[in-house]
MDAnalysis code that builds the backbone (N, CA, C; Angstrom):
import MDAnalysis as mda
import numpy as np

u = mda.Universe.empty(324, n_residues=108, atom_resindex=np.repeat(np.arange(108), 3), trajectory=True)
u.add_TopologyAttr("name", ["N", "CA", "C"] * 108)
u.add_TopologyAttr("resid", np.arange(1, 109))
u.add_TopologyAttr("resname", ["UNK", "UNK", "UNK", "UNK", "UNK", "UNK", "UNK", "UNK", "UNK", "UNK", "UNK", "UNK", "UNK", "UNK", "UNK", "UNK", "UNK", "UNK", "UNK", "UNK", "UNK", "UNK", "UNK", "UNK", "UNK", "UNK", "UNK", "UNK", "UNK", "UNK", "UNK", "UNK", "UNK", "UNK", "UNK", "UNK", "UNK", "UNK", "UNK", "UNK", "UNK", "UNK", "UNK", "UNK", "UNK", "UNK", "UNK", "UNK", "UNK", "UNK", "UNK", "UNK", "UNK", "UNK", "UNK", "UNK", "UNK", "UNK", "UNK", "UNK", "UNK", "UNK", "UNK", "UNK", "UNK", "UNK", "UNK", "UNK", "UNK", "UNK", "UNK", "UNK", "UNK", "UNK", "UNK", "UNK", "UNK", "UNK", "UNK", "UNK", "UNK", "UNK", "UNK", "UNK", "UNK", "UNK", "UNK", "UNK", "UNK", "UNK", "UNK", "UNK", "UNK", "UNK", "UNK", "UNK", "UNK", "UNK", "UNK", "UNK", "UNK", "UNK", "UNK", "UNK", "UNK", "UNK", "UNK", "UNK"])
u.atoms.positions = np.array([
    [-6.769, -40.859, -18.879],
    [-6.666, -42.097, -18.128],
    [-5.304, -42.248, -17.446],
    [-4.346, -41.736, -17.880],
    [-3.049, -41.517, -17.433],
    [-3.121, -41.158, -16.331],
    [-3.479, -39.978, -16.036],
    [-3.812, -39.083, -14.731],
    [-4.532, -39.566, -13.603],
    [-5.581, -40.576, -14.218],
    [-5.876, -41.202, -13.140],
    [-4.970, -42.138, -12.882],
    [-4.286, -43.225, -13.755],
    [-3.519, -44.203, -13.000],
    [-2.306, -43.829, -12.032],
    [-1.748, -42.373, -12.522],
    [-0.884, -41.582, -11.719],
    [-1.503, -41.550, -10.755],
    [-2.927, -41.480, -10.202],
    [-3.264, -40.812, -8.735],
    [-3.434, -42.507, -8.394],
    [-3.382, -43.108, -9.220],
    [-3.607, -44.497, -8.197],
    [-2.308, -45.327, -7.914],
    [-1.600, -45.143, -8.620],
    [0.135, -45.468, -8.211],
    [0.378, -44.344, -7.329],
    [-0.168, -42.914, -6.931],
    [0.661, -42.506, -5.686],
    [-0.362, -42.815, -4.853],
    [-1.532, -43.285, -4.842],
    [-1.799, -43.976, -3.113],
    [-1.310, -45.007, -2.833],
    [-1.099, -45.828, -4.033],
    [-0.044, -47.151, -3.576],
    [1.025, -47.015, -2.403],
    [1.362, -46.165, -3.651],
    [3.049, -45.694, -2.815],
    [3.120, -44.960, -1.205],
    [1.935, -44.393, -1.423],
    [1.831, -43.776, 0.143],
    [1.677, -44.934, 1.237],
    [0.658, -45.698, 0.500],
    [-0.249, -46.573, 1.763],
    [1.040, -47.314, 1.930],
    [2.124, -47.949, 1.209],
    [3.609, -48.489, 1.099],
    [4.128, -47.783, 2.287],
    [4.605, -46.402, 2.394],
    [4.892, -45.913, 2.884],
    [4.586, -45.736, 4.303],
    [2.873, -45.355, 4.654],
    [2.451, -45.378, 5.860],
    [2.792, -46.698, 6.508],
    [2.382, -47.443, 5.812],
    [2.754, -49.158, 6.136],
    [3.805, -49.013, 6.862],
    [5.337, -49.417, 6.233],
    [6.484, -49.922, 5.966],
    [7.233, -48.725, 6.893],
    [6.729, -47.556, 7.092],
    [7.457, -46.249, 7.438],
    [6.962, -45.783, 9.213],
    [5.387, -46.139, 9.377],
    [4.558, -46.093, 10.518],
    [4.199, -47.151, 11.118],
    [3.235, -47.826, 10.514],
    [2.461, -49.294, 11.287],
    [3.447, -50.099, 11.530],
    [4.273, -50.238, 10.739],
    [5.629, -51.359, 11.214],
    [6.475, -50.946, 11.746],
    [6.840, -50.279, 12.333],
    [7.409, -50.128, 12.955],
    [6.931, -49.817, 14.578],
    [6.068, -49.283, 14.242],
    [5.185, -49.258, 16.172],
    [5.027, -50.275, 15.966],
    [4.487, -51.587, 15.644],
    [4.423, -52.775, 16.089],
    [5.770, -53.515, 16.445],
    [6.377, -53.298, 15.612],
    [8.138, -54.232, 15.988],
    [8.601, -53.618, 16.992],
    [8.456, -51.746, 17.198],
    [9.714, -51.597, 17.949],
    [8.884, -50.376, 19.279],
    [7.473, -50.516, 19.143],
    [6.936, -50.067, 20.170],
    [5.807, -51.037, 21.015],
    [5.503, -52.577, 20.359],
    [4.829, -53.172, 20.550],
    [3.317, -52.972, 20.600],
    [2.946, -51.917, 19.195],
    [1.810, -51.515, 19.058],
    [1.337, -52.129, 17.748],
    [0.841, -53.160, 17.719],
    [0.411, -53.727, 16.162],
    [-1.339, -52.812, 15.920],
    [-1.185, -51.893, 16.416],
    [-3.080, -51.323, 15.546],
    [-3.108, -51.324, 14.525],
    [-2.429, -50.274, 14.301],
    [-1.979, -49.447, 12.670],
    [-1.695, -50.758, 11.803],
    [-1.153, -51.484, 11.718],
    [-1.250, -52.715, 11.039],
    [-2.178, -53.122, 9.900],
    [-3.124, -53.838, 10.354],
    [-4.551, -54.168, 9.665],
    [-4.939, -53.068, 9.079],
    [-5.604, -51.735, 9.339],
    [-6.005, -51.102, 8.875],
    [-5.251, -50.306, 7.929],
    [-3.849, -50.464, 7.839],
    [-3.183, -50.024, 6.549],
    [-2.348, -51.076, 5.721],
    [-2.450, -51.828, 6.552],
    [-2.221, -53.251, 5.298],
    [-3.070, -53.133, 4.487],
    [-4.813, -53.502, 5.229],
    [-6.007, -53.690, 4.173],
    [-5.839, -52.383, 3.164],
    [-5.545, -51.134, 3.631],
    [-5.813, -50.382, 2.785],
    [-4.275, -50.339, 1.864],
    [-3.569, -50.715, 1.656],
    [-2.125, -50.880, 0.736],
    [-3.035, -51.925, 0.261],
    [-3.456, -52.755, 0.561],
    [-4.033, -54.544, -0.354],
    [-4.677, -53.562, -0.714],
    [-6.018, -53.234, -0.983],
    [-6.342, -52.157, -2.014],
    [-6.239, -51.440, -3.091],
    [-4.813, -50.554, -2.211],
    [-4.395, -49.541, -3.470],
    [-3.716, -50.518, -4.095],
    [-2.873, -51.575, -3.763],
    [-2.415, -52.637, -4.600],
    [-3.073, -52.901, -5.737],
    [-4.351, -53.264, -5.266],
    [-5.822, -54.064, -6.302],
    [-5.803, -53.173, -6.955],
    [-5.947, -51.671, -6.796],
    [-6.754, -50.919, -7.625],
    [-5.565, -50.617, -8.608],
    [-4.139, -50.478, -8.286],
    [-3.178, -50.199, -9.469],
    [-3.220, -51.480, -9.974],
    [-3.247, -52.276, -9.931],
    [-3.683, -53.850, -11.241],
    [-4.434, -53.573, -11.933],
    [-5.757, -53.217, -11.411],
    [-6.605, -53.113, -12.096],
    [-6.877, -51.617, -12.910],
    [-5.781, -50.363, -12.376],
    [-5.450, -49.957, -13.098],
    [-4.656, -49.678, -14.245],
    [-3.601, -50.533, -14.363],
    [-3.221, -50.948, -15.720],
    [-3.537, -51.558, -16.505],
    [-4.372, -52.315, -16.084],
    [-5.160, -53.264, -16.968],
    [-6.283, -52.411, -17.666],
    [-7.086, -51.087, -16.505],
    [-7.862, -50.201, -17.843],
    [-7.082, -49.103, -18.097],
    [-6.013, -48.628, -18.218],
    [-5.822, -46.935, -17.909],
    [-4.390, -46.972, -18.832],
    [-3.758, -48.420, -19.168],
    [-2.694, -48.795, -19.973],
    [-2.475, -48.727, -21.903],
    [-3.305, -49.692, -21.898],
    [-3.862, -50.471, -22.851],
    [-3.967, -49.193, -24.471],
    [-3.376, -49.224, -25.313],
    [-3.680, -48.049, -26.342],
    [-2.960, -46.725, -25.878],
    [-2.050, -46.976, -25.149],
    [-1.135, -45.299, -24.637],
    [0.015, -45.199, -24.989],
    [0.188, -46.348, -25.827],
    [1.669, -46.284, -26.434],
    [2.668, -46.564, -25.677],
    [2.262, -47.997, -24.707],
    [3.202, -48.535, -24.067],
    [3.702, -49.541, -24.677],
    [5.290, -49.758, -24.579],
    [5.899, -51.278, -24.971],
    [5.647, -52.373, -24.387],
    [5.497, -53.344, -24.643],
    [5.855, -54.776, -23.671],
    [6.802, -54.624, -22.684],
    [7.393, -54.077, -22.515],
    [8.852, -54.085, -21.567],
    [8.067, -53.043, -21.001],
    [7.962, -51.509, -20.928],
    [7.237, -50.991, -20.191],
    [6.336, -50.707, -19.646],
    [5.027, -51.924, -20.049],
    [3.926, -52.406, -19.320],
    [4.894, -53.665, -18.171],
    [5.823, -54.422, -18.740],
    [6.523, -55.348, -17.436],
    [6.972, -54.035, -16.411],
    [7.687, -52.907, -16.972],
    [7.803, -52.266, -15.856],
    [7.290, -51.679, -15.003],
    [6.049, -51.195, -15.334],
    [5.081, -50.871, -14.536],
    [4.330, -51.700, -13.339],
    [4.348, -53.072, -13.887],
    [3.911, -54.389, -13.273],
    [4.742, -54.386, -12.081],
    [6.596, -54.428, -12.572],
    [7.547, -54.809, -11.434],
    [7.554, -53.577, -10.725],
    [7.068, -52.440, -11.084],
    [7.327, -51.623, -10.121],
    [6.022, -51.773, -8.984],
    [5.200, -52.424, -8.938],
    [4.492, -52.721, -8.366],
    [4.836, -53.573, -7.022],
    [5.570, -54.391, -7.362],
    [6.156, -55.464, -6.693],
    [7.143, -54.735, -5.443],
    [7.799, -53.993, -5.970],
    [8.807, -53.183, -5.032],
    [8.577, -51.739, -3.820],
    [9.077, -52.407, -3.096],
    [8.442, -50.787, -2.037],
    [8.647, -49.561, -2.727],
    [8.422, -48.693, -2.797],
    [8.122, -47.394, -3.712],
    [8.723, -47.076, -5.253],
    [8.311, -48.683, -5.516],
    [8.578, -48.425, -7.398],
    [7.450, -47.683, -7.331],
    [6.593, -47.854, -7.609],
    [5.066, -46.901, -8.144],
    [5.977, -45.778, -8.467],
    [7.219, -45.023, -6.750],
    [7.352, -43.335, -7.317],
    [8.492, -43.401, -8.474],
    [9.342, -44.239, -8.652],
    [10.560, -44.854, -9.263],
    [9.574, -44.763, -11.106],
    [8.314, -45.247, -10.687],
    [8.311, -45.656, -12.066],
    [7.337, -43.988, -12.874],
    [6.773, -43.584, -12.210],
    [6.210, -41.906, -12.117],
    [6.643, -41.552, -13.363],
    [7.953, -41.363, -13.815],
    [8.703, -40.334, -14.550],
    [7.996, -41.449, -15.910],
    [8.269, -42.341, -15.777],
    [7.587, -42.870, -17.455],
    [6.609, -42.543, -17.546],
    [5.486, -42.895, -16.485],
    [4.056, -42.302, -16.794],
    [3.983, -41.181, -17.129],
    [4.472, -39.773, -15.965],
    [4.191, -38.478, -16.393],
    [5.219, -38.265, -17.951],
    [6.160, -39.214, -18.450],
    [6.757, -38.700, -19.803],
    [5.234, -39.283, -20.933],
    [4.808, -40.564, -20.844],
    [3.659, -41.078, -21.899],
    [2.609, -39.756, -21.886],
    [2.075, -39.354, -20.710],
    [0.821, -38.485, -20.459],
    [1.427, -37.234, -20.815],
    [2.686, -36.774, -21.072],
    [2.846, -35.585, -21.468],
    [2.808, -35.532, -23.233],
    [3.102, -36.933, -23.718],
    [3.033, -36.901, -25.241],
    [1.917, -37.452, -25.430],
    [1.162, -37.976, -25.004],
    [0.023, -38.100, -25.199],
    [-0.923, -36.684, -25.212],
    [-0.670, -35.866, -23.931],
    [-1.621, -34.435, -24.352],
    [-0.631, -33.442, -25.555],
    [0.792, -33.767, -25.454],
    [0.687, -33.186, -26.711],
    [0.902, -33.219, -27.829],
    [-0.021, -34.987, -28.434],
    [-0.089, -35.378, -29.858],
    [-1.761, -35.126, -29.700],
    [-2.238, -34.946, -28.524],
    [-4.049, -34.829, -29.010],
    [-4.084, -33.121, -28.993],
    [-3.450, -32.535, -28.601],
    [-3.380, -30.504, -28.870],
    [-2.537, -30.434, -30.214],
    [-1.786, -30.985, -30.559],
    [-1.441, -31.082, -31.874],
    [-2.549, -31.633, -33.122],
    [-2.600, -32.813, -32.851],
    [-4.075, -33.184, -33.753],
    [-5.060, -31.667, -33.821],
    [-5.417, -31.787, -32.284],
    [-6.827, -30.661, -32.412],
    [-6.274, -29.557, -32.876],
    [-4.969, -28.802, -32.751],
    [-4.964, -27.816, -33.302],
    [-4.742, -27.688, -34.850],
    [-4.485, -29.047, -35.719],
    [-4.539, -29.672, -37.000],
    [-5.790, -29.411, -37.739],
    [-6.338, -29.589, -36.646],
    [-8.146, -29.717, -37.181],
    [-8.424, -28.832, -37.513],
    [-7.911, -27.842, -36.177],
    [-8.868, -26.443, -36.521],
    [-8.406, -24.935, -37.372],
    [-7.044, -25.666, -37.900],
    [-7.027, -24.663, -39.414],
    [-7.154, -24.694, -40.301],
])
């Protein structure tokens, strides 16, 4: 579940990016607002879907209170999602290896 919320915090961060890096700027400084709407809506999205991915993909992974808030605030900020990466990929790396430890427990 890790792995997936990782792939859904980096479309965040992209659609952030295309946003904030492309569409806004041809609109402010080329007077092209297209790109706009269609990557706003899709950042409001990946937005939704990282909420609603911490809310299933969190929960039982051996996060603190403070580092479920951080995950939250990194939400809030233009490319926390990549800022906040390194905690996720550190949980999902001890997470696969306390379940290859278990399984390899099992099987001697």
């Amino acid at each position: 579940m890790l792995k997936l919320f990782r792939a859904i915090a980096l479309v965040e961060g992209l659609t952030t990016i295309a946003l904030f890096c492309v569409a806004m700027p041809l609109k402010y400084w080329a007077g092209n607002p297209a790109l706009v709407p269609p990557l706003g809506m899709a950042h409001g999205v990946a937005w939704l879907t990282y909420l609603a991915g911490m809310v299933m993909c969190l929960p039982g992974k051996g996060f603190t209170v403070g580092e479920v808030a951080r995950t939250f605030i990194a939400a809030l900020f233009p490319f926390g999602t990549f800022l906040n990466d390194g905690l996720i990929r550190r949980k999902q790396a001890a997470r696969e290896l306390a379940t290859a430890s278990l399984a390899g427990g099992l099987s001697s």
